[in-house]
C-alpha positions in Angstrom: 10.8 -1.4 -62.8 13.8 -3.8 -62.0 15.5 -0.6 -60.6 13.0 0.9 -58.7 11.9 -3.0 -57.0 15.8 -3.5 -56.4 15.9 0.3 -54.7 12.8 -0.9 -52.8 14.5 -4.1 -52.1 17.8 -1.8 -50.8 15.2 0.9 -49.4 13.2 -2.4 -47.2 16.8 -4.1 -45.9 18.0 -0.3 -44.8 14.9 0.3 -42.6 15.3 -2.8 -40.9 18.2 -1.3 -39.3 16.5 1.8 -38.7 13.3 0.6 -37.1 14.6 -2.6 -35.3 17.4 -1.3 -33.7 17.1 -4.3 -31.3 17.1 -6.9 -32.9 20.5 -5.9 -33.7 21.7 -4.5 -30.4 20.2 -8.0 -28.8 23.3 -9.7 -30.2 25.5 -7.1 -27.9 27.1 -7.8 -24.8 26.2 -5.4 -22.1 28.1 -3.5 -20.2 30.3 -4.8 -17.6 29.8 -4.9 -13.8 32.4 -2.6 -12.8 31.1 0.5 -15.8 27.4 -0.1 -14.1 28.8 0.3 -10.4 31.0 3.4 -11.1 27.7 4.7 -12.9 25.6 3.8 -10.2 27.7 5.3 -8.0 28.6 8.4 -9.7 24.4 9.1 -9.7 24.6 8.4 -6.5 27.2 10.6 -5.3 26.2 13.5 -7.4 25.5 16.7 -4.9 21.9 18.1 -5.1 21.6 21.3 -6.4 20.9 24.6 -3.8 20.9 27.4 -6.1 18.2 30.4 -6.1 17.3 28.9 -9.5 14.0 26.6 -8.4 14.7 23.1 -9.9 11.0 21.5 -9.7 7.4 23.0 -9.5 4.0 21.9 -8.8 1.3 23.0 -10.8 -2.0 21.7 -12.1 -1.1 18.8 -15.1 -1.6 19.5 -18.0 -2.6 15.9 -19.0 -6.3 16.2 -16.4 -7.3 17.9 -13.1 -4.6 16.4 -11.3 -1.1 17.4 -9.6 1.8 17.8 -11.8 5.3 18.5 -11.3 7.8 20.3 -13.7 11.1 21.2 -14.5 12.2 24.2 -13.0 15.7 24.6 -15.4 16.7 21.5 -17.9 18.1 18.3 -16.4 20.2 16.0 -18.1 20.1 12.0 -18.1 20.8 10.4 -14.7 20.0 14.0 -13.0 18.5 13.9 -9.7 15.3 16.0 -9.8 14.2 17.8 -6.6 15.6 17.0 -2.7 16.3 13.5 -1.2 13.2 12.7 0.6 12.0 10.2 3.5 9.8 7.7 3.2 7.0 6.5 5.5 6.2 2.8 5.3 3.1 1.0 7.0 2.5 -2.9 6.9 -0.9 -4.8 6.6 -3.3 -2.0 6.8 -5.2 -4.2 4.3 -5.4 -7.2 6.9 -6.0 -4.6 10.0 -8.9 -2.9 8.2 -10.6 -6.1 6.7 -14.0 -5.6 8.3 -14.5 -2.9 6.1 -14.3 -5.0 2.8 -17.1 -4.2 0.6 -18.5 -1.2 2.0 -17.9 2.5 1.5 -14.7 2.9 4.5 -13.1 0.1 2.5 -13.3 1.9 -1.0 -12.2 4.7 0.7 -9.3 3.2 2.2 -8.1 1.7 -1.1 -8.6 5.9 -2.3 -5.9 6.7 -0.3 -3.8 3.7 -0.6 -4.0 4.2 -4.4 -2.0 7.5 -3.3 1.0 5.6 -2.5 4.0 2.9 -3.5 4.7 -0.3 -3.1 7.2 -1.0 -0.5 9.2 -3.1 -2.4 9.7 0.3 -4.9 11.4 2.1 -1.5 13.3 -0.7 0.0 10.6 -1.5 2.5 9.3 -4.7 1.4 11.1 -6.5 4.4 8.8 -4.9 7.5 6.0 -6.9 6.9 3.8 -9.2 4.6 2.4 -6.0 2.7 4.0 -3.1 2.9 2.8 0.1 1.5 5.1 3.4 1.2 4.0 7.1 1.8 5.9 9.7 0.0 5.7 13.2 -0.8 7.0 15.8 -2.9 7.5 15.3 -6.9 7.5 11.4 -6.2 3.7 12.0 -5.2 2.9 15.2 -7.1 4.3 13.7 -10.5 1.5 11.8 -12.9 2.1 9.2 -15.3 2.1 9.3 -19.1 2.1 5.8 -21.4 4.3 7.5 -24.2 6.5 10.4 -22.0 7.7 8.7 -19.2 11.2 10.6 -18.2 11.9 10.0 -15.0 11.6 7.2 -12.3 12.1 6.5 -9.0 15.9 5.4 -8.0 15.3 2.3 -6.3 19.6 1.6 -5.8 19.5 5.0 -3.5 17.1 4.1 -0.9 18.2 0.5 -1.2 21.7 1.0 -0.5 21.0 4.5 1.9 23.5 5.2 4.5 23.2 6.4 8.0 26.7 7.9 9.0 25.5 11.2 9.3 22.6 10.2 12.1 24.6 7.9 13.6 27.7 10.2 14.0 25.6 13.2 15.2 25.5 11.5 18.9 21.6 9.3 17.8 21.9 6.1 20.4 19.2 3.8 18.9 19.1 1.9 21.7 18.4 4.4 24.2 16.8 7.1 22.4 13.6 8.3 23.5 12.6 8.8 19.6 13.3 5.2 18.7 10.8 4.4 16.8 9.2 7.4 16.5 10.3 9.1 13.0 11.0 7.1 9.6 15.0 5.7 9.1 14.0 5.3 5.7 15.2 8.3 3.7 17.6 9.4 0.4 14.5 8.7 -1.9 15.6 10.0 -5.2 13.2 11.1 -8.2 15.9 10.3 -11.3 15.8 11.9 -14.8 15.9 8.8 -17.5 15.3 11.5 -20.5 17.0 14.6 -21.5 13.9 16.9 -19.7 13.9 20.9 -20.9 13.0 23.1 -18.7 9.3 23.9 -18.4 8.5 20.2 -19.1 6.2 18.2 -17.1 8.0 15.0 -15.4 6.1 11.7 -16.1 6.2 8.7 -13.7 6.4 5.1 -14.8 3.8 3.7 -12.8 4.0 0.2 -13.9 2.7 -1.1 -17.8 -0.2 -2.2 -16.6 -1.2 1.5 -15.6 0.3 3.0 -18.0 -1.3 0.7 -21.2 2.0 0.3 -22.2 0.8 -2.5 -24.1 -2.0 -0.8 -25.7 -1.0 -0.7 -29.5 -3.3 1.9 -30.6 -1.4 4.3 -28.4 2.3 5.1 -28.4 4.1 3.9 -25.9 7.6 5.5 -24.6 9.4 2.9 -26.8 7.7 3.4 -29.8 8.4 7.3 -29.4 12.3 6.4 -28.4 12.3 4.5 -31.4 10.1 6.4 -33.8 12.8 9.4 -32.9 15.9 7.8 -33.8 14.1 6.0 -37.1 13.1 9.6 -38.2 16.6 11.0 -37.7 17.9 8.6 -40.2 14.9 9.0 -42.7 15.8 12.6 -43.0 19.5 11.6 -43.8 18.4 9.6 -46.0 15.6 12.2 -47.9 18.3 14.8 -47.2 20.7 12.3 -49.4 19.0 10.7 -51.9 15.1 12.6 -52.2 16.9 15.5 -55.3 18.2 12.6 -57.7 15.3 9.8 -57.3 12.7 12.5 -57.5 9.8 13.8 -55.8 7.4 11.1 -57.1 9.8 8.1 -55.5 10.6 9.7 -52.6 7.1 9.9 -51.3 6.7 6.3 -52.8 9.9 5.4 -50.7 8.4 7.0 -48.1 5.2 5.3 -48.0 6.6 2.2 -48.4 8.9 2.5 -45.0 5.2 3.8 -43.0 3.2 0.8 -43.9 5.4 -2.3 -45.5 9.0 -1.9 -43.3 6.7 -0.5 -40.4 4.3 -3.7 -40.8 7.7 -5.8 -40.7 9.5 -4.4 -38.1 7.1 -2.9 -35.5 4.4 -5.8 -36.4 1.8 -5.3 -33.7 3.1 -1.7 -32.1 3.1 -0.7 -35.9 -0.2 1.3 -35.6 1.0 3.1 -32.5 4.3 3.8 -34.2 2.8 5.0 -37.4 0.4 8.2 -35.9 3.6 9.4 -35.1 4.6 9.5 -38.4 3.9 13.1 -40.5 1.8 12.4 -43.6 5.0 13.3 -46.2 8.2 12.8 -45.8 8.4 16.9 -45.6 7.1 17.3 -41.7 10.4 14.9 -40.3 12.6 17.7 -39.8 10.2 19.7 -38.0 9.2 17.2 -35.7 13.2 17.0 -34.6 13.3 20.2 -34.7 10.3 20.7 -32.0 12.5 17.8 -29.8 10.9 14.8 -31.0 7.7 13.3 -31.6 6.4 12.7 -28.0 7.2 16.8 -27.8 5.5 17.4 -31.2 2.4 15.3 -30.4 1.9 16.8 -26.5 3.1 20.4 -26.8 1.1 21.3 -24.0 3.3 18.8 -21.4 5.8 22.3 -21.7 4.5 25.0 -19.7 6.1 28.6 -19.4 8.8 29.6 -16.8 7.8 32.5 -16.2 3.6 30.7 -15.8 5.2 28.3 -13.1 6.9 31.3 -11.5 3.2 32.8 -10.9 1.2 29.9 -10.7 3.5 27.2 -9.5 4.8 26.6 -6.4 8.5 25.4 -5.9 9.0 22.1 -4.6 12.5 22.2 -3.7 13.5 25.1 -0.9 13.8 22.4 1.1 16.9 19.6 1.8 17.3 17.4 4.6 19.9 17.1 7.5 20.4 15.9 11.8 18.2 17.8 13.6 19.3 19.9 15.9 16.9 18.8 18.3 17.3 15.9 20.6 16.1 12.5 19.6 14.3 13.8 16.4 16.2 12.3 13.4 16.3 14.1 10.6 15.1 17.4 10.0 14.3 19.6 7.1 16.5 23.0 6.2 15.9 25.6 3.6 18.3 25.3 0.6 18.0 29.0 -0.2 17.1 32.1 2.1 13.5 32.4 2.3 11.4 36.2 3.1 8.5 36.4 5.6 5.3 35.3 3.9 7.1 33.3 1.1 5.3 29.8 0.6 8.3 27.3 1.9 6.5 23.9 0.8 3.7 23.2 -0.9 1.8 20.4 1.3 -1.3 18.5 -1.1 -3.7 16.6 1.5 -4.6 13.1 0.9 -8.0 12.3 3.4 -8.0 8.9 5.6 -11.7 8.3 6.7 -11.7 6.8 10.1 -8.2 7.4 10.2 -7.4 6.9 13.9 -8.9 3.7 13.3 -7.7 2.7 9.9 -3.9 3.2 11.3 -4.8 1.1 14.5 -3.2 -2.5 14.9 -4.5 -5.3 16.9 -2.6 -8.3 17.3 -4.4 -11.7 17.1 -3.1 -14.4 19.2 -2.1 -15.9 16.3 -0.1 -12.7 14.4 1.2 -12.3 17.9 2.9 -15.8 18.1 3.9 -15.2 14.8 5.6 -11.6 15.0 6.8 -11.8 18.7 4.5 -9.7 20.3 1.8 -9.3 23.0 -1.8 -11.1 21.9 -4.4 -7.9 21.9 -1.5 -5.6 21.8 -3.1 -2.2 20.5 -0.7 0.4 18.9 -1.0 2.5 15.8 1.2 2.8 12.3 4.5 4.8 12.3 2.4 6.4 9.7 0.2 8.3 12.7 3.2 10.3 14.0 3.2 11.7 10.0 -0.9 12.6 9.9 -2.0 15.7 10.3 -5.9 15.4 12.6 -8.4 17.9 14.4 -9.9 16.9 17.6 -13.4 16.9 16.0 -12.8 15.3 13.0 -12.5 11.4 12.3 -10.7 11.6 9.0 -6.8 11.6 9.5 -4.2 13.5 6.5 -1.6 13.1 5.1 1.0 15.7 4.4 2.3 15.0 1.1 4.7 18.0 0.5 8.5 17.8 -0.8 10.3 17.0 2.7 7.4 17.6 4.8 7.7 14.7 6.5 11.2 16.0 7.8 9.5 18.9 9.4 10.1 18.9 13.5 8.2 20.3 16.1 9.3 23.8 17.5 6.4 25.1 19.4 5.1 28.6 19.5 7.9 30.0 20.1 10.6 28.5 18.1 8.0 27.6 15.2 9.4 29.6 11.5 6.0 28.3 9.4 2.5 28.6 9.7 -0.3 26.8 7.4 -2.4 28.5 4.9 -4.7 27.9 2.8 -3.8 27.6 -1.7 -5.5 30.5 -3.1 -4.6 29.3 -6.7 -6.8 29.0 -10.1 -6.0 26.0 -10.8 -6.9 24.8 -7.3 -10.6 24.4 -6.4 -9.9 24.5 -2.6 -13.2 26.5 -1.5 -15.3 23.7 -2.8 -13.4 21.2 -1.3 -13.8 22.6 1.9 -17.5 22.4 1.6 -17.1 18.9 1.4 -18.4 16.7 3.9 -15.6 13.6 5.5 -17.3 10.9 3.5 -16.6 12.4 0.5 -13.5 13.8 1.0 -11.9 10.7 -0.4 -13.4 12.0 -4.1 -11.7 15.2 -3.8 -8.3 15.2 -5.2 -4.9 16.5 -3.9 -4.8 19.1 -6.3 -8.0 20.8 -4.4 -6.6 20.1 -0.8 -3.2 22.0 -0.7 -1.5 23.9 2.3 0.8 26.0 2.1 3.9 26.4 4.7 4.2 30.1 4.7 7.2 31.4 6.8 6.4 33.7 9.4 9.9 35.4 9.5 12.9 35.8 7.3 15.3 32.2 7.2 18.7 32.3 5.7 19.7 29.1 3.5 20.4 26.3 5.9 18.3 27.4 8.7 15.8 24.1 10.1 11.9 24.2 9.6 10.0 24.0 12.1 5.9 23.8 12.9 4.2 24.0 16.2 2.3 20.5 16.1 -0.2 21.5 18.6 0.0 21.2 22.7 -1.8 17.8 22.5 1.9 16.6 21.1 3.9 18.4 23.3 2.4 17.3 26.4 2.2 13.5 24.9 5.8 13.8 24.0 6.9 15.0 27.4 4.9 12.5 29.1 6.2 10.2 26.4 10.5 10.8 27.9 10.2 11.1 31.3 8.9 7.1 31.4 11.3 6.2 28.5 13.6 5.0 31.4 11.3 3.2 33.4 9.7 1.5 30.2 12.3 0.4 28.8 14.6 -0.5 32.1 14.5 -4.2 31.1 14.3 -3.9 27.1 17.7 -5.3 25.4 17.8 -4.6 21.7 19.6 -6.6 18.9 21.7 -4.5 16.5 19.8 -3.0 14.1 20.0 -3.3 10.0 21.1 0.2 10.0 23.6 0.0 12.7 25.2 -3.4 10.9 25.4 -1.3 7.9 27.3 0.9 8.9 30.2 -1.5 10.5 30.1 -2.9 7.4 30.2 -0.3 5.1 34.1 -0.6 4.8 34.4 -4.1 6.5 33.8 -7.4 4.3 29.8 -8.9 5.0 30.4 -12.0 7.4 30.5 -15.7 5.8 28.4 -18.5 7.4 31.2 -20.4 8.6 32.1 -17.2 10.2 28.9 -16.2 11.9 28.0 -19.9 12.8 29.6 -19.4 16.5 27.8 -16.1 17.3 27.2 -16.6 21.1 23.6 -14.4 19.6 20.9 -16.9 19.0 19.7 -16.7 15.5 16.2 -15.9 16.4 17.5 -12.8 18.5 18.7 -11.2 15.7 16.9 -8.5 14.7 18.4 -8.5 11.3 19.5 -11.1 8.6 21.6 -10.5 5.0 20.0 -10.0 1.9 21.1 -9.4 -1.7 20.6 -7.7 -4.7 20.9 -10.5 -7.2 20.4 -11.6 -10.9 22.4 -13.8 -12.5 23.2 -15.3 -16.5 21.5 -18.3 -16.8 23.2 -18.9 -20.3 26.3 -19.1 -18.3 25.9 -22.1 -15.4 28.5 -23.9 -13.7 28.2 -27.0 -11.7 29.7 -27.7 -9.0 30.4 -31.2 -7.3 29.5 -31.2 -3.7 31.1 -33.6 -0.8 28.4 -36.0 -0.7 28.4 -36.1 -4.9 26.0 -34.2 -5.8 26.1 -31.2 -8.2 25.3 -27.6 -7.3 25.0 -25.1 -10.4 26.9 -21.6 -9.9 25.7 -18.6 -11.8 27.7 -15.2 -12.2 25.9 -12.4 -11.2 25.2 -9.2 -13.7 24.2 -5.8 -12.9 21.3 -5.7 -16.0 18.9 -8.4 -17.6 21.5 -10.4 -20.2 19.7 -9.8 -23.1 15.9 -8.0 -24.9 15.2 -4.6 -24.7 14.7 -3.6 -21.4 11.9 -1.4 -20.5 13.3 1.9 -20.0 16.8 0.9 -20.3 16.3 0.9 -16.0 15.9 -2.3 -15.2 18.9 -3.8 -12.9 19.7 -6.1 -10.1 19.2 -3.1 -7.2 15.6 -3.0 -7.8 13.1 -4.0 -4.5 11.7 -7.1 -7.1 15.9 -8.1 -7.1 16.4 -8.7 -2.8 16.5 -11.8 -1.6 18.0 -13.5 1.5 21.0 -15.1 1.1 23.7 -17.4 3.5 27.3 -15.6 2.4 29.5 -19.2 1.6 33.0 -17.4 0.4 34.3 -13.7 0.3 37.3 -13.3 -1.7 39.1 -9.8 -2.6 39.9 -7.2 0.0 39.0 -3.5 0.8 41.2 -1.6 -1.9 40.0 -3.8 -4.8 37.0 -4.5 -3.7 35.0 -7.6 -2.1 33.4 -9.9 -4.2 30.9 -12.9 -2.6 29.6 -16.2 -3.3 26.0 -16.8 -1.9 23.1 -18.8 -1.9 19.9 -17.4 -2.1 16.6 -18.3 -0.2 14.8 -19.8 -2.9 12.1 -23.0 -2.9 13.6 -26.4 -1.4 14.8 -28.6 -3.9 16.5 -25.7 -6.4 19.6 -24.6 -4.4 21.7 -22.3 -6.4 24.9 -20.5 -5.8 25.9 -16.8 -7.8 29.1 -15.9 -7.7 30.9 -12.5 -8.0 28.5 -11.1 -6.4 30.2 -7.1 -5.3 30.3 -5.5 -1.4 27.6 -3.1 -2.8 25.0 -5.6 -3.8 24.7 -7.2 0.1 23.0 -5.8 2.6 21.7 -6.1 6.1 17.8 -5.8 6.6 15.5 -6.1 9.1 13.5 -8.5 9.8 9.7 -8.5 9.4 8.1 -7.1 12.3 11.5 -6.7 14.2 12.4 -2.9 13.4 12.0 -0.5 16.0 9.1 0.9 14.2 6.8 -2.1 15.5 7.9 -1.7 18.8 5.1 -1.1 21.6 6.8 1.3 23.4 7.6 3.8 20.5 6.1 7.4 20.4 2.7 7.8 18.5 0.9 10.9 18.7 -0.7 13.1 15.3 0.1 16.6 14.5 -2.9 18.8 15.1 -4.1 20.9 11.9 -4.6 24.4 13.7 -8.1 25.4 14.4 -8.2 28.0 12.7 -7.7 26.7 9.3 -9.4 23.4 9.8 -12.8 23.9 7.6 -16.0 23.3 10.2 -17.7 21.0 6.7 -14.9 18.5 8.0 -16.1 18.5 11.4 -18.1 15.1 12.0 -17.2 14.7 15.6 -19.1 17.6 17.1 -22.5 17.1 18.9 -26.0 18.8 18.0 -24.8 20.9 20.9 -21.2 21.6 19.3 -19.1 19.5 22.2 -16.2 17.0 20.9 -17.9 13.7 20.5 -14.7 12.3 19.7 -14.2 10.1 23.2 -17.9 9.4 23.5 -17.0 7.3 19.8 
């Protein structure tokens, strides 16, 4: 008994190092600045893959009747899944649209808002008071799962996106007809945070309070991360020591580490990580074997290649570039060579009711004083450039395909693609269709998809384009003929995205250095914001001139100390930017700048962190003051063809079948 209590004893002190793996790696330092910015970096840098081989797939989940995307071939940690999309932000459709609070338009409205991201989660946050993000492709497409998250959005590349390649292909912001008019936020990255097989179903992390990640009657990705590496070492250890202690202790052992060390170590998640447990010690292996518990317990999260060949559609034959058309931006190009009648994007619909008014902004007197503008000033979202409409219809849509929003006009005779209709199982489209507007904010994505079919053969690197209707094409030529005479007496600040660029190489202005701009601070369009968190374990004071005390933190790329959630947590996150006033620079272009800055924060708690890197500062515009807000930029919707608009969808036509829409 004295044996077997003291082996218990041994047995109880060994799992605490197996099952609490973090309560020893808490007493770690972590990693230093300059390993997380050459990681950072090396994601970053890392080229998108263009083979034949399809890297992502869309396809019906197979956690509910919703979208899903998976693996096309297996990705590693820190892979980028998919193409580099853009992003379309809108600001304070909440506040323009607050009549409709508590009635049907508003729930509807919050249907399709609950379709997209937070701005802050796309680099956005800075346009206006609440800014909302719409994105497409496998950052849409992809669901979310409490215990299989393994992959997340990568805040760090739209956050710290470059424009070189615009601005160098001959774009003049200020003189552009298309300023304005098309998204400059783009690079939007969908990053691998797991080892993914191919075949495998990427989950999101939408946040823990979506998620129930602190539900503790269901797994959670931590307690299967952990569970996983505890299960390893429990077969080493069976493996070891199960022959000479015998069959009856073993499973004694083994009940003890499921309920006592469990109880101990996991204490409230300790139900959650137990039902991952097999009921002897016999099933471990197999559950390794199968790729780990959150595999073992969900094998229906890995579909078939060959099934998502058939029944899938790729989501990445496209990649962005310049467009070769004048004043458009970006544009999208194929990535592989495409045949004549092969689907080139998957687009899933996402219904706006009353969207020509939902996307309207009025200015108050008050918001106009406020944001610089004209009191009564009507325009609509930068969003309305992206929907897709129909002359008699009032609901608006939005595209949500992989690069879709790259797509530039080419009329009818330049145009490569042509939409169609999804005719797959897995899609109920017929019935949506019969669907009248007001309840097309009930039907999911997964039963509104188009399909961008090419209409010839396109070699690899050839631009897609649509014909967007002759409503746009007259508006836009209308639209650059009076861009001169508009805008004869418009000056323009520099931009965050032009300021970026100078600075790219060259150190970020101090205030001492800035403080006899001939530019009057409220001209400029832009101010400087950083990335920052800081050791508060590690404070400094220091004295000021008039003898007071000032306390000076170093800054740090992660959190200092806990387990992190997802081990993704860092200071270039949205959450992370703040404005700052640059006091010192020190260092110099080879080595490296490094700052000292004091951030915004509440009156009475200056601060100062120091060592703060060139890659963590960056300009930003400021609310209200990009060129997206401007009154004189292009809005116009891209007319769904006629043809393939469903007449159920058709509100705006008369008893006698007229266009009502004007008479509205």
């Amino acid at each position: 008994r004295f044996k077997q209590r003291s082996f218990l004893h041994f047995i109880g002190v060994y799992c605490l190092f197996l099952l609490a793996p973090s309560k020893i790696k808490a007493m770690m330092k972590r990693c230093t600045v300059a390993i997380f910015l050459t990681s950072v970096t090396t994601v970053l840098s890392r080229k998108d893959a263009t083979s034949d081989e399809c890297g992502v797939y869309l396809a019906e989940s197979s956690t509910d009747h919703v979208l899903g995307s998976f693996a096309g071939k297996p990705y590693q940690r820190d892979d980028a899944i998919g193409s580099r999309d853009s992003v379309v932000q809108f600001v304070d459709i909440r506040e323009h649209n607050r009549h409709l609070a508590g009635e049907d338009d508003g729930q509807r409205l919050e249907n399709f808002l609950g379709t997209c991201w937070s701005g802050d989660s796309t680099a956005g946050m800075n346009e206006g008071a609440e800014v909302i993000s719409a994105v497409g492709g496998p950052c849409f497409s992809s669901t979310g799962h409490v215990g299989m998250i393994n992959a997340v959005i990568y805040q760090y590349s739209t956050l710290l996106r470059t424009d070189t390649d615009l601005l160098s292909s001959g774009y003049d912001e200020t003189t552009s007809p298309g300023r304005g008019a098309f998204t400059t936020y783009h690079n939007l990255t969908l990053l691998a945070v797991d080892k993914i097989p191919a075949g495998m179903e990427i989950f999101l992390d939408f946040g823990m309070e979506y998620n129930q990640y602190d539900d503790t009657k269901k797994a959670n990705i931590d307690d299967y991360r952990k569970m996983d590496e505890a299960m390893g070492k429990m077969v080493e250890f069976f493996n070891k020591h199960a022959e000479s202690i015998g069959e009856k202790a073993a499973n004694e052992v083994y009940e003890f580490m499921k309920k006592d060390v469990l109880d101990l170590t996991a204490e409230k998640r300790a139900p959650a990580a137990r039902s991952l447990l097999p009921d002897t010690y016999h099933g471990l292996q197999e559950i390794i074997d199968s790729g780990g518990s959150a595999l073992f317990s969900n094998p229906e999260v890995v579909k078939d290649l060959d099934w998502l060949k058939m029944n899938g559609y790729c989501q990445d034959n496209l990649v962005a570039g310049i467009s070769a058309i004048e004043h458009a931006g970006r544009g999208a190009f194929t990535s592989r060579d495409m045949k004549k009648g092969e689907v080139v994007a998957p687009i899933p619909l996402v219904a706006l009711n009353q969207g020509r008014s939902a996307l309207s902004m009025m200015e108050s007197e008050e918001d106009a004083e406020e944001h610089g503008t004209e009191a009564g000033a009507r325009t609509h979202q930068l969003l309305y450039n992206y929907m897709l409409e129909h002359p008699q219809s009032s609901a608006l849509f939005l595209p949500a395909g992989g690069l879709t929003f790259n797509i530039n006009h080419g009329g009818k005779k330049k145009a490569n693609v042509k939409m169609m209709w999804s005719t797959k199982e897995w899609s109920n489209g017929e019935a949506a269709r019969e669907f009248g507007v007001n309840d097309l904010s009930l039907v999911g994505p997964v039963d509104m998809i188009l399909e961008l079919v090419a209409t010839r053969p396109m070699k690899k690197g050839e631009e897609v384009l649509l014909d967007y209707g002759d409503d746009w094409a007259k508006a836009w030529d209308e639209h650059v003929s009076k861009w001169d005479e508009v805008t004869k007496d418009a000056t323009y600040a520099k931009s965050a995205m032009t300021l970026n660029e100078i600075h790219r190489v060259q150190p970020f202005p101090t205030s001492d250095e800035t403080k006899d701009d001939d530019e009057d601070e409220e001209e400029k369009a832009a101010l400087i914001a950083c990335q920052l968190l800081y050791d508060e374990d590690k404070i400094e004071r220091r004295r000021n001139q008039d003898g007071t005390r000032t306390k000076v933190y170093p800054w740090i790329p992660h959190p200092v100390a806990g387990e992190v959630h997802l081990k993704s947590e860092s200071a270039f996150r949205g959450v992370n930017r703040v404005g700052c006033d640059i006091l010192e620079r020190s260092g110099e272009e080879k080595s490296g700048y490094k700052y000292v800055v004091q951030p915004y924060i509440k009156e009475g708690l200056a601060i100062l962190v120091k060592n703060v890197p060139h890659d963590a500062i960056r300009y930003v515009d400021k609310p209200y003051k990009s060129a997206q807000h401007e009154l004189s930029a292009f809005r116009h919707t891209i007319q769904f063809p006629d043809d393939v608009f469903p007449k159920a969808w058709r509100d705006l036509v008369g008893e006698e079948g007229h266009d009502t829409r004007d008479e509205l």
